[in-house]
Phi, psi and omega in degrees: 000138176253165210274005167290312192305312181285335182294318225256328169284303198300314182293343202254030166248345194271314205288334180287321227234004163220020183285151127299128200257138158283021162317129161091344161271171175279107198243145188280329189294184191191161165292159171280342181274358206095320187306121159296165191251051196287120179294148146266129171238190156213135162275143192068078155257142181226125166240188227202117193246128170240101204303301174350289188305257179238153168276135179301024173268126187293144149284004199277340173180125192314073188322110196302041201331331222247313186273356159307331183277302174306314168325301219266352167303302195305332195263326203254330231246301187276317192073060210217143088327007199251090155323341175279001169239042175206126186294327190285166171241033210274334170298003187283334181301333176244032178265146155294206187285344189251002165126357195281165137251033170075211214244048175233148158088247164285010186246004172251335185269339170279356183304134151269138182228163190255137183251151176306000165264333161130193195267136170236139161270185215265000167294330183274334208279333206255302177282348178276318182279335172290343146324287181282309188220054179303293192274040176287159162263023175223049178250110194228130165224142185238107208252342174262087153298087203301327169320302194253055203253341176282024194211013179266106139359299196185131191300171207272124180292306181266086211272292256240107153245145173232126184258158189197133187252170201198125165276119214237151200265103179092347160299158191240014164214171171285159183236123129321118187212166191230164166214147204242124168228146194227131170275330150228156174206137186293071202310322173292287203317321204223351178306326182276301177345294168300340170289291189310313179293323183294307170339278195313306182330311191317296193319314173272338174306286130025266190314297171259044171235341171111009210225174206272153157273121161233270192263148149238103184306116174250102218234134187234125190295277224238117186230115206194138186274107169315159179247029162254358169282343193278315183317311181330293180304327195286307160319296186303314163283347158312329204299154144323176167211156152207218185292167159285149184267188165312108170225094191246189179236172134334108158309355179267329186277149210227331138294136165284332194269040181236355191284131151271163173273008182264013168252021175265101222243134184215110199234161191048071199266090162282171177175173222240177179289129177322149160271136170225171171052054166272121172318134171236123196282144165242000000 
């Protein structure tokens, strides 16, 4: 069993069997049929990732890594809003007719803003200072801007990363480490995902600052099971498990703005049978 797979088993066992349900309340998501779309959730889950340790990919079923990768490029790396630049389709529901999601996601990591050093937007402002300023307590970055949320697809689920650096007693580089904070998540749909792509990032960021990948902090305001999900989740944690699998980058790349997903190298991935045909509430 890897140990994403026992975080990820323990949370969607706490959250059925000690969760609250929003039946019956006015709720915004919804079925393709019309139907609301009512959660069991829990609130504040914080699970605890040690890179160190294994890369955080579940076995119970198989997590798309490469388009995980690609995702969290389009938001740091392209900066983009545009589903015609990101290969996955998990973003089409809320694009408009020309491909936007508005001012959300990559179009927040691209603002440039001013620093006593001069403008940055916040993906270089995250690399000048891990640079620069390794053990600064202010590398922070945010994507839910109240100014611009009347101009979102959809508000930034996973908004919040704050990165912080650690000195391990006999390490010859530093280690790195982050924290993810999400107001909310679709657990079946999106939990491992949102672990694994954060996973990579952490990994590359790392990597061309020269430091060590170490822990990731995952933190869920409202972490919650649809309830056309729960037969799913029950079925799915039933499953076998097995190791985590191998997950490095190219060692060459030296730029964050040179990684490809053909630079994910990902080997001995067991894993139990894809889940299909999951409802998705909009």
């Amino acid at each position: 069993m890897s140990q994403a797979d026992e975080i990820f088993i323990s949370m969607c066992r706490d959250i059925l069997d000690n969760g609250t349900s929003t039946e019956g309340e006015k709720v915004r998501p919804h079925w393709e049929d019309g139907t609301s779309a009512y959660t069991i959730k829990q609130f504040g889950v914080v699970n605890r990732y040690d890179l160190r340790k294994e890369f955080p990919a579940i076995t119970l079923r198989r997590t798309a890594l490469k388009s995980c990768m690609d995702e969290i490029l389009w938001v740091w790396q392209r900066k983009s809003n545009n589903i015609h630049d990101l290969k996955p389709h998990i973003w089409d529901e809320w694009a408009d007719e020309n491909g936007s999601i508005g001012k959300a996601y990559g179009y927040q990591m691209g603002v440039k803003h001013k620093y006593r050093e001069g403008m940055f937007d916040q993906t270089d402002r995250v690399l000048w200072e891990l640079k620069n300023e390794p053990f600064s307590r202010r590398i922070v970055t945010s994507l839910y801007n109240h100014h611009d949320l009347s101009e979102m697809g959809l508000y930034p689920c996973a908004w919040s990363v704050t990165f912080n650096v650690t000195q391990h007693p006999g390490d010859e580089k530093l280690t790195l480490n982050m924290i993810l904070n999400q107001r909310s998540q679709d657990v079946l749909a999106a939990n491992n995902w949102n672990v694994c792509q954060y996973a990579i990032l952490l990994m590359m960021i790392a990597q061309v600052s020269g430091m060590i990948p170490g822990q990731l902090v995952h933190v869920i305001a409202d972490a919650h099971i649809y309830d056309r999900h729960v037969p799913i989740i029950e079925e799915l944690i039933s499953r076998p498990t097995y190791p985590a699998p191998h997950v490095s980058l190219n060692p060459d790349v030296k730029d964050f703005y040179d990684f490809t997903t053909d630079d994910l190298i990902v080997s001995d991935y067991q894993h139990g049978p894809q889940v299909t045909g999951i409802p998705i509430a909009i």
